[in-house]
Residue frames as qw, qx, qy, qz and C-alpha x, y, z in Angstrom:
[[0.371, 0.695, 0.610, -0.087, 6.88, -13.94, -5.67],
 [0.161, 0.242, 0.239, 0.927, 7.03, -11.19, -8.79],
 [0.096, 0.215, 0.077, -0.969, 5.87, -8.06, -8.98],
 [0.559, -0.231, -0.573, -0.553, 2.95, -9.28, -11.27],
 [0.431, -0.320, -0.843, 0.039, 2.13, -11.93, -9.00],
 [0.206, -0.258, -0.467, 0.820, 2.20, -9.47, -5.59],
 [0.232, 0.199, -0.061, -0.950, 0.05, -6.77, -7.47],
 [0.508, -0.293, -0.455, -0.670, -2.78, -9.26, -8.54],
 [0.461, -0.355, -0.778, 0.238, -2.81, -10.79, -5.37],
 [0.072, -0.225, -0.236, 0.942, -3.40, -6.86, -3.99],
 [0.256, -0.074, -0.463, -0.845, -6.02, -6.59, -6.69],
 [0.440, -0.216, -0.696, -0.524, -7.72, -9.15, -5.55],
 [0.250, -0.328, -0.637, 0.651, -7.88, -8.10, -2.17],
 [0.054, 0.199, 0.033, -0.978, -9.08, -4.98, -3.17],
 [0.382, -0.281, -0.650, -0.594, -12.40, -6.49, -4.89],
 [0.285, -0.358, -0.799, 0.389, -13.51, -7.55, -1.29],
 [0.184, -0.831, -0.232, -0.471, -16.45, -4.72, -0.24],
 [0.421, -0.073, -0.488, 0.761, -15.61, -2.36, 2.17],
 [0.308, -0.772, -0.512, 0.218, -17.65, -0.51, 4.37],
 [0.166, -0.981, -0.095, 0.030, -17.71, 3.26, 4.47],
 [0.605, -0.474, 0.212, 0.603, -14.42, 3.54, 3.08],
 [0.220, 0.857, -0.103, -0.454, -13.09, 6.14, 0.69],
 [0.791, 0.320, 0.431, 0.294, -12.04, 5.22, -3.04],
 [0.338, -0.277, 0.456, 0.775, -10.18, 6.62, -5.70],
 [0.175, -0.148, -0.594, -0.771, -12.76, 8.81, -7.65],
 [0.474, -0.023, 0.632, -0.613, -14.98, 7.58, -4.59],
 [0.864, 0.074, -0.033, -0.498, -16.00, 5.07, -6.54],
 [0.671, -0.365, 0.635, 0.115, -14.44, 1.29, -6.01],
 [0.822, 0.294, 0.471, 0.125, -15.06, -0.21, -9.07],
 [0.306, 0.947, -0.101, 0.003, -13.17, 2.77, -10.55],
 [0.305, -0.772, 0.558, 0.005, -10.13, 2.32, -8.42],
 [0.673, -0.141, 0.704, 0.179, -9.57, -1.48, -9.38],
 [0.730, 0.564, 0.315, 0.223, -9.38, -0.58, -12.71],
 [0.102, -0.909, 0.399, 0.057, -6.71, 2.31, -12.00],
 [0.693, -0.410, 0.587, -0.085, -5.04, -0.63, -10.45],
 [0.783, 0.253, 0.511, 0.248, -5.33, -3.17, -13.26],
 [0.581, 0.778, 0.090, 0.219, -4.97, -0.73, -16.25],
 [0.233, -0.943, 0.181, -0.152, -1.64, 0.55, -14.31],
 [0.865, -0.421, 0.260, 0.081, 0.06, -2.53, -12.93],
 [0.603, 0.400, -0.255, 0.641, 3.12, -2.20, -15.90],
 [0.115, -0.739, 0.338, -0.571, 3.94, 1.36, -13.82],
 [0.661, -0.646, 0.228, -0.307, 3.40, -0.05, -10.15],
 [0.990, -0.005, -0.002, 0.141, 5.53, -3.64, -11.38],
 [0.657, 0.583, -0.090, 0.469, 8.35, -1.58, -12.36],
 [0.441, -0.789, 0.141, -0.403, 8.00, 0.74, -9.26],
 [0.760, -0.518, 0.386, 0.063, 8.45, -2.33, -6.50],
 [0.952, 0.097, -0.028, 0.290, 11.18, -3.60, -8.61],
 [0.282, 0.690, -0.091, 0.661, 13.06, -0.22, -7.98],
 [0.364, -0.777, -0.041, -0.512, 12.76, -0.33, -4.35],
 [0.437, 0.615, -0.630, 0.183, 15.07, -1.17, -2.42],
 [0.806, -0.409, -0.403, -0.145, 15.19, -4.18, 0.33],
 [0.203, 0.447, -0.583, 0.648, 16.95, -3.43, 3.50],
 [0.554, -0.472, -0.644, 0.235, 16.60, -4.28, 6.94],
 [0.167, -0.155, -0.394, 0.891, 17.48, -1.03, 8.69],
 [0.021, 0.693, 0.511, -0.508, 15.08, 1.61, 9.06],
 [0.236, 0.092, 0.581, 0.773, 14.38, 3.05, 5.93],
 [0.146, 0.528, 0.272, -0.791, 11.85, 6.34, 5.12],
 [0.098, 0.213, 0.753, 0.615, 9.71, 6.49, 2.01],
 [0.257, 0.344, 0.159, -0.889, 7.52, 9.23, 0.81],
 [0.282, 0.498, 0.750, 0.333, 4.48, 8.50, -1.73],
 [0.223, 0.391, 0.044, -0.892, 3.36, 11.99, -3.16],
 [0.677, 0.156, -0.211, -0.688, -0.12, 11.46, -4.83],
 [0.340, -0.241, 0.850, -0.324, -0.75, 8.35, -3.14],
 [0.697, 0.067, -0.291, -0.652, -2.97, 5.30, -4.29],
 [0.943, -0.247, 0.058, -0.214, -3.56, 1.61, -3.33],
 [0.624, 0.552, -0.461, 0.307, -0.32, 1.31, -4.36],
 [0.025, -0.577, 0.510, -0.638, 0.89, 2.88, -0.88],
 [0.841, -0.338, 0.158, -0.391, -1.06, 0.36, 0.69],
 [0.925, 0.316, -0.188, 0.094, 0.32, -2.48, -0.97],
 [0.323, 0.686, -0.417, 0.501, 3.94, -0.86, -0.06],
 [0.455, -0.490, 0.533, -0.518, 3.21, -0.84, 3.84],
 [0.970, 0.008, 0.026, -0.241, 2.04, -4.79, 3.04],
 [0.802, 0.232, -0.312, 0.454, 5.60, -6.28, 1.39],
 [0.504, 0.320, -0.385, 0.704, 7.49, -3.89, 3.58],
 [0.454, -0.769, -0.397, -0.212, 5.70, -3.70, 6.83],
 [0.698, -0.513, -0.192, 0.461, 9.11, -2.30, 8.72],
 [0.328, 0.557, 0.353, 0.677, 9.11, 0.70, 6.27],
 [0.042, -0.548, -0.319, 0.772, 8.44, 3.98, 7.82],
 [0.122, 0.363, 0.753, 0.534, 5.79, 4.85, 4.82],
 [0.169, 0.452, 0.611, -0.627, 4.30, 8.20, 4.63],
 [0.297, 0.546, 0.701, 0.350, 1.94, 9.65, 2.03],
 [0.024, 0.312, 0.045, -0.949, 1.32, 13.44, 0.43],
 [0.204, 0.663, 0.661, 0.287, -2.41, 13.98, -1.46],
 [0.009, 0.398, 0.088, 0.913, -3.97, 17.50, -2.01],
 [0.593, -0.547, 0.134, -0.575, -6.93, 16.75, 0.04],
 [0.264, -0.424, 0.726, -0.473, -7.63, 14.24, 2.96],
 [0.828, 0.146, -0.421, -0.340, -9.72, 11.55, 0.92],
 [0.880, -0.043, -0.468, 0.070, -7.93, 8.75, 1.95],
 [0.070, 0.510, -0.623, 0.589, -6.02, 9.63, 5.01],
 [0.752, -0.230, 0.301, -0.539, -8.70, 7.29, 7.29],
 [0.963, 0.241, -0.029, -0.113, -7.99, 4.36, 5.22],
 [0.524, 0.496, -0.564, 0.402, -3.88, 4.58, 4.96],
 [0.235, -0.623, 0.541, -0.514, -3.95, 5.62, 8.88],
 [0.929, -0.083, 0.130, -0.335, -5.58, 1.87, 9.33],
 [0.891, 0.375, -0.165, 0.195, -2.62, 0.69, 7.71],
 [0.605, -0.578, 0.022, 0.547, -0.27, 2.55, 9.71],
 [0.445, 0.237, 0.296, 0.811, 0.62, 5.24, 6.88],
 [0.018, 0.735, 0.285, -0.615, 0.15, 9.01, 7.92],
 [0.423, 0.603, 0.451, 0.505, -0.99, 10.91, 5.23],
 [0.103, -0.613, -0.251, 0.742, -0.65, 14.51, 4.75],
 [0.529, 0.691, 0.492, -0.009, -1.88, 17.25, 2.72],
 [0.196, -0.564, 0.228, 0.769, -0.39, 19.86, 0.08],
 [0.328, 0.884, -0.053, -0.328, -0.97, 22.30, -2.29],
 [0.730, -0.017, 0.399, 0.555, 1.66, 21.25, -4.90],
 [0.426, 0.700, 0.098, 0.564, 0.95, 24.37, -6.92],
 [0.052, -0.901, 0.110, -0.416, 1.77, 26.77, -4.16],
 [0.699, -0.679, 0.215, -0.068, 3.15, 25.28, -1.10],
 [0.236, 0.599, -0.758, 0.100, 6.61, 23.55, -0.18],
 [0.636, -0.218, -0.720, 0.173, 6.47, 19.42, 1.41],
 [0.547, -0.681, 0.208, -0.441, 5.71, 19.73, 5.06],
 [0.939, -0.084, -0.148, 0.299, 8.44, 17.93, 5.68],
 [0.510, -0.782, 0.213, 0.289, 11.82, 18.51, 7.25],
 [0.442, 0.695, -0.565, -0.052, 15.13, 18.77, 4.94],
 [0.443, 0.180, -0.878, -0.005, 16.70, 15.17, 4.19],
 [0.619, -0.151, 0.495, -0.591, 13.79, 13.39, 6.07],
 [0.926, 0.128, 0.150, -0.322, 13.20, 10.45, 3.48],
 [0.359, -0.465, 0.676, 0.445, 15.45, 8.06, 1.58],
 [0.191, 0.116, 0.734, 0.642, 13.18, 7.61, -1.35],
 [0.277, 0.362, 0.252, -0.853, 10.76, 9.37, -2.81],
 [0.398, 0.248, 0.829, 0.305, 8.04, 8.01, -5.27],
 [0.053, 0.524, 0.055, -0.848, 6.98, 10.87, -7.40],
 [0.207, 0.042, 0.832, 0.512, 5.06, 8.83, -10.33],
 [0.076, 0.495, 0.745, 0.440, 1.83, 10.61, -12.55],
 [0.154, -0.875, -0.436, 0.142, 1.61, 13.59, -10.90],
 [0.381, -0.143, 0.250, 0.878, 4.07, 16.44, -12.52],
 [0.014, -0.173, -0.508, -0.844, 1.79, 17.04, -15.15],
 [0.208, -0.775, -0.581, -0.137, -1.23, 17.85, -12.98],
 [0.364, -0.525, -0.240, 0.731, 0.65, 20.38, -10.99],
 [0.299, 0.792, 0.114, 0.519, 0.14, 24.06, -12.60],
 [0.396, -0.868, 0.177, 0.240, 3.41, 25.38, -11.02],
 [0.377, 0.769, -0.482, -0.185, 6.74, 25.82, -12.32],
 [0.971, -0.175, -0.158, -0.047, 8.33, 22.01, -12.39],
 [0.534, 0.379, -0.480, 0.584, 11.58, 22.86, -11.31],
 [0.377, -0.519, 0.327, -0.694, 10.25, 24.88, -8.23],
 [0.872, 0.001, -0.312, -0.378, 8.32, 21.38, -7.82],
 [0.842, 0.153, -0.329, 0.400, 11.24, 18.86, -8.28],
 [0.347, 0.540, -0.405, 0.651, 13.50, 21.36, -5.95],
 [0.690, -0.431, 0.096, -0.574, 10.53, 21.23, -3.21],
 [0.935, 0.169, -0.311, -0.006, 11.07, 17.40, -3.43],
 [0.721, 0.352, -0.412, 0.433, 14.74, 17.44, -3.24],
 [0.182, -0.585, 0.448, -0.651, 15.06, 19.67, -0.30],
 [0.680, -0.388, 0.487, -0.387, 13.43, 16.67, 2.00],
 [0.998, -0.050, -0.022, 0.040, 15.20, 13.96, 1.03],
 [0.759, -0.512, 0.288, 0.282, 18.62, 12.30, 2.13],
 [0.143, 0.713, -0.604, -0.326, 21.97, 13.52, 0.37],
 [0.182, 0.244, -0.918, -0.255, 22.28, 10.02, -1.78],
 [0.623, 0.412, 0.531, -0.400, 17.93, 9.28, -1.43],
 [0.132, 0.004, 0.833, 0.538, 16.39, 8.36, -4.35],
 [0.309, 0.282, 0.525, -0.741, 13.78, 9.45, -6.40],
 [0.391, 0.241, 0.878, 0.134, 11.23, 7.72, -8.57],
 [0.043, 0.403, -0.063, -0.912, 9.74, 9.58, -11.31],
 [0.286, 0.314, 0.741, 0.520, 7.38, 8.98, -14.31],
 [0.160, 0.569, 0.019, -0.807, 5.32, 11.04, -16.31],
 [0.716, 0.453, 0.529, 0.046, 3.05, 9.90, -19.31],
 [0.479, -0.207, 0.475, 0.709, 5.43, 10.53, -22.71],
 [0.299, 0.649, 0.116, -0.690, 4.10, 13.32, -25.24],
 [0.288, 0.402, -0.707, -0.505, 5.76, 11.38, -27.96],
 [0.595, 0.150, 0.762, -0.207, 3.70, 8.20, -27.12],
 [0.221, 0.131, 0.773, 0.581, 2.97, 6.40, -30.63],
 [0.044, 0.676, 0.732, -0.071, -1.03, 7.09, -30.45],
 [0.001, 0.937, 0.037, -0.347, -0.47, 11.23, -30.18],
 [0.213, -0.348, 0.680, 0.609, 1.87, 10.85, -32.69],
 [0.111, 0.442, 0.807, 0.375, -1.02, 9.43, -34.91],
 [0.068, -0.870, -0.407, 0.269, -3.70, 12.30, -33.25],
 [0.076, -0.781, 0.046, 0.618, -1.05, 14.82, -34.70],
 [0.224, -0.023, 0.756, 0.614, -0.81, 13.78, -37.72],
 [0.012, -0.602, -0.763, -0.235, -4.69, 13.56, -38.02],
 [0.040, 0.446, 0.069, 0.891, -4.52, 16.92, -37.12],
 [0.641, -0.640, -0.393, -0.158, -6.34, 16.19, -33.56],
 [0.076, -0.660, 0.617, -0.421, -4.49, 17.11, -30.03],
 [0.532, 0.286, -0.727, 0.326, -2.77, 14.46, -28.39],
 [0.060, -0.008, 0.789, -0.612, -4.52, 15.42, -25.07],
 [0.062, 0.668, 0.722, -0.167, -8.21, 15.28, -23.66],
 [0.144, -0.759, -0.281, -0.570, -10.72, 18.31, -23.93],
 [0.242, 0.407, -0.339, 0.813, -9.33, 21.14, -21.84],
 [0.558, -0.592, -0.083, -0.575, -12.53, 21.64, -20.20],
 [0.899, -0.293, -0.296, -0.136, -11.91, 18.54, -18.47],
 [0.707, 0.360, -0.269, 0.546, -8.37, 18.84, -18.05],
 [0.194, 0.343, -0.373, 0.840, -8.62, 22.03, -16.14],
 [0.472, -0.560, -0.605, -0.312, -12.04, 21.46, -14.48],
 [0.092, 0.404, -0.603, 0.681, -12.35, 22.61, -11.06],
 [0.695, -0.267, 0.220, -0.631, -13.52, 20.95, -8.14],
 [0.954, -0.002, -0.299, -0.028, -12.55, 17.53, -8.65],
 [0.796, -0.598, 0.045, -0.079, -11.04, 15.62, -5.81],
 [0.905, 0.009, 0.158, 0.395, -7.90, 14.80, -7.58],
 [0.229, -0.390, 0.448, 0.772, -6.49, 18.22, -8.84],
 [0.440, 0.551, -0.392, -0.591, -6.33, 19.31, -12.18],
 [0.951, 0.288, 0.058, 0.093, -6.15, 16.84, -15.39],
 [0.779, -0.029, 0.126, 0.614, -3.01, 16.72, -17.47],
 [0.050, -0.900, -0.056, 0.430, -1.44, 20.77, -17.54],
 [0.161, -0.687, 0.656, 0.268, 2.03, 19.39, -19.12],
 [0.933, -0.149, 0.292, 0.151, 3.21, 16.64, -20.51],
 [0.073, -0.754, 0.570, 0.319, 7.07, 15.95, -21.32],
 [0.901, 0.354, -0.247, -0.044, 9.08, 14.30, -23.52],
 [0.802, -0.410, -0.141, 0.411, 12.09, 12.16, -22.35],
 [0.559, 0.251, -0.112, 0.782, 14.88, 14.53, -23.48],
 [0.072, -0.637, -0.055, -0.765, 12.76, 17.69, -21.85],
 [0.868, -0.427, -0.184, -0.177, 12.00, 15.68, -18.50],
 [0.859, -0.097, -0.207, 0.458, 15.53, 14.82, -18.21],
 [0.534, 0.324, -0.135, 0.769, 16.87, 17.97, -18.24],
 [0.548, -0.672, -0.037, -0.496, 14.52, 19.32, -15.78],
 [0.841, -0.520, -0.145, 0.048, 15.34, 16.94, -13.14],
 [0.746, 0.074, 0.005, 0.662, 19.23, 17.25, -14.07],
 [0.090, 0.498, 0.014, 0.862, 19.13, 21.08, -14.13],
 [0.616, -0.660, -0.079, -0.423, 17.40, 20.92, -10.39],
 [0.219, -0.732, 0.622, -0.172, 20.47, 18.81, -9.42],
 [0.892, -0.027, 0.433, -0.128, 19.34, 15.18, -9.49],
 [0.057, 0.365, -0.875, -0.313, 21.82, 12.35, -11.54],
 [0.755, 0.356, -0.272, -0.479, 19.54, 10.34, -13.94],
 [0.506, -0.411, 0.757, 0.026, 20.40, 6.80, -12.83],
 [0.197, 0.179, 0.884, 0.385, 18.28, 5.34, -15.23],
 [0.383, 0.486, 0.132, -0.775, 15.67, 5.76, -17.33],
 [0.081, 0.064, 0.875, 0.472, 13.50, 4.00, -19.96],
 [0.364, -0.032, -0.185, -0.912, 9.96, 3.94, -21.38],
 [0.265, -0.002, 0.957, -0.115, 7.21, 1.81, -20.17],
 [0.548, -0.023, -0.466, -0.694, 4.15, 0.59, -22.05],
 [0.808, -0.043, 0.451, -0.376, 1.17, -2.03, -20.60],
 [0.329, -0.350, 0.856, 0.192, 1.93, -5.50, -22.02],
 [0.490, 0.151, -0.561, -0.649, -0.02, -6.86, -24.58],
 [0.462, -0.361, -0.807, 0.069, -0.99, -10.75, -22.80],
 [0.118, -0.114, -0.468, 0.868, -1.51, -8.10, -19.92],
 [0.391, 0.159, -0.330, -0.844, -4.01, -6.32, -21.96],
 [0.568, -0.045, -0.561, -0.600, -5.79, -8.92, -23.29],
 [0.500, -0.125, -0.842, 0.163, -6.11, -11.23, -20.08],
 [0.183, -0.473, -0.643, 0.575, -7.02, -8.61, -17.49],
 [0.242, 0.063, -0.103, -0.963, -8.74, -5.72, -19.05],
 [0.378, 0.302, 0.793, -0.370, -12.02, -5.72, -18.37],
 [0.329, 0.280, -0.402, -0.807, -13.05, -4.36, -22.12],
 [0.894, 0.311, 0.269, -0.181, -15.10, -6.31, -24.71],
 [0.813, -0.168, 0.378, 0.411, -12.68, -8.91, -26.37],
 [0.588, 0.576, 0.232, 0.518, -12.30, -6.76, -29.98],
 [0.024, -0.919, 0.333, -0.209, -11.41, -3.37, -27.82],
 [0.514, -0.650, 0.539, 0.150, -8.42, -5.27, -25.47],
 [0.808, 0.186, 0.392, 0.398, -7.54, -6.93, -29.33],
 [0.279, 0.899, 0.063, 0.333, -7.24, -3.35, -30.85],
 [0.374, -0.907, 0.120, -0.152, -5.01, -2.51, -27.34],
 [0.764, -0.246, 0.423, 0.420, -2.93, -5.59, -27.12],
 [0.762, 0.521, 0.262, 0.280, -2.14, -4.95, -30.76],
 [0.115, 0.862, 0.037, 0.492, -1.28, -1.53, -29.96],
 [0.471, -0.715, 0.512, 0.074, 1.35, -2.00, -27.03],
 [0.899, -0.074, 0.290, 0.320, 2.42, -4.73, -28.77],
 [0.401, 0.838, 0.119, 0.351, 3.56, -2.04, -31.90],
 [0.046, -0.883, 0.392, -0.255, 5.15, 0.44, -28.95],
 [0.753, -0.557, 0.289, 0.195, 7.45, -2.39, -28.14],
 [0.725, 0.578, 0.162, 0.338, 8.66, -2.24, -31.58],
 [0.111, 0.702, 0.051, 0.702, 9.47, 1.41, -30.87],
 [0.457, -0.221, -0.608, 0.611, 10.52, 2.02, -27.24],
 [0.003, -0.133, -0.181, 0.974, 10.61, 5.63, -27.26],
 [0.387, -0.363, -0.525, -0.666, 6.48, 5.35, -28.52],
 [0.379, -0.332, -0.853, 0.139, 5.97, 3.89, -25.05],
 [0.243, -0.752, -0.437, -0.430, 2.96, 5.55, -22.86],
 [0.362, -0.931, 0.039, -0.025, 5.02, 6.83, -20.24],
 [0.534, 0.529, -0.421, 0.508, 8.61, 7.40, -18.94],
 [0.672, -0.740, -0.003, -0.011, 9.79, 6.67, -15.44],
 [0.412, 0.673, -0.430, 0.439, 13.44, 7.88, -14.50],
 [0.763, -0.585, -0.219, 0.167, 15.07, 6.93, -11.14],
 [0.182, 0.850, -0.038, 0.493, 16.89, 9.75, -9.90],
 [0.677, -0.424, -0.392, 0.456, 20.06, 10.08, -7.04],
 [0.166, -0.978, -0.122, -0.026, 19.63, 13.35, -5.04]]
């Protein structure tokens, strides 16, 4: 089965109601759109992961149904999860995935040194308000001398903020929101990188840049599962289709990285 296929069949588990259980945003109908408006990132993710039979350690830092999904294809994983608060730690533990918590702006993993072989480490840089090397060096310290670690970050050059700076608008949201406090998730976005400024972070913390490319949501993607009205997911498709023209325009940048 592909990655597409695997990730709506997950989706459509996830529509099923659930009792007293904790959501993303705490609100379900929120989270399965995460899910759907995501599913380029997460497709690319399981296709990076590697299939083995031994006994194999894997870390999710800012965790989401995703991590579920993980423990599902790879139920002999040893799969654990890092969030800021305890939100979902009832729901993963059901699944067999211990969650813990951390502070990412202040704290170091609660983890031993080389404790994982991979580390998934994807949309959550640019919420952190710490230095990202300090970050990325946290990281590296618990994982395995040849682990691997999965990276992305949404792309400052994306085509769309390119247009917003031109029009003389910022490229991000309204700060307010951005830096709010109190919300369950952290900050908004603090950072965001481009690929050449990303790379040299990770590479200047020690990691080797196996790869690296830009990803964008698909256009048939777009227009078949978004739940818009039909003339917004035509305006959207149109408008991935465009950043395929133009890699480097694409809406994020995920790097896979050997420690």
């Amino acid at each position: 089965m592909s990655s597409c296929a695997r990730l709506d069949s997950f989706v459509a588990i996830l529509q099923d109601p659930i009792a007293e259980s904790a959501f993303l945003e705490n609100d379900q109908a929120k989270e399965i759109a995460y899910m759907v408006d995501n599913a380029y990132r997460f497709e690319r993710v399981l296709d990076l992961i590697p299939r083995v039979e031994r006994p194999f350690q894997l870390l999710d830092i800012g965790p989401t149904p995703f991590t579920l999904l993980l423990k599902r294809l790879f139920p002999h994983y040893d799969i654990g999860a890092l969030d800021r608060t305890p939100h979902l730690a009832a729901r993963f533990r059901a699944a067999g995935i211990e969650l813990r918590t951390w502070d990412l702006d202040n704290e170091r993993p609660p983890y031993d040194e080389a404790s994982f072989d991979l580390v998934l480490f994807t949309e959550v840089l640019e919420h952190v308000f710490a230095p990202p090397s300090e970050v990325l060096n946290g990281i590296r310290r618990i994982m395995r001398p040849g682990g691997r670690l999965i990276l992305s970050v949404p792309n400052f050059a994306a085509l769309h903020k390119r247009i917003r700076l031109l029009l003389g608008q910022s490229p991000l949201p309204h700060p307010d929101e951005q830096m709010k406090k109190g919300w369950i998730h952290g900050h908004g976005h603090l950072h965001e990188y481009t690929m050449a400024e990303i790379v040299s972070i990770v590479e200047r913390v020690g990691f080797r840049v196996a790869s690296r490319r830009h990803l964008r949501p698909r256009a048939l993607h777009t227009l078949r599962r978004d739940s818009r009205p039909l003339p917004s997911r035509l305006v959207r498709a149109t408008y991935h289709a465009a950043q395929g023209l133009w890699p480097s325009f694409g809406t994020e940048m995920m790097l896979e990285c050997v420690n």
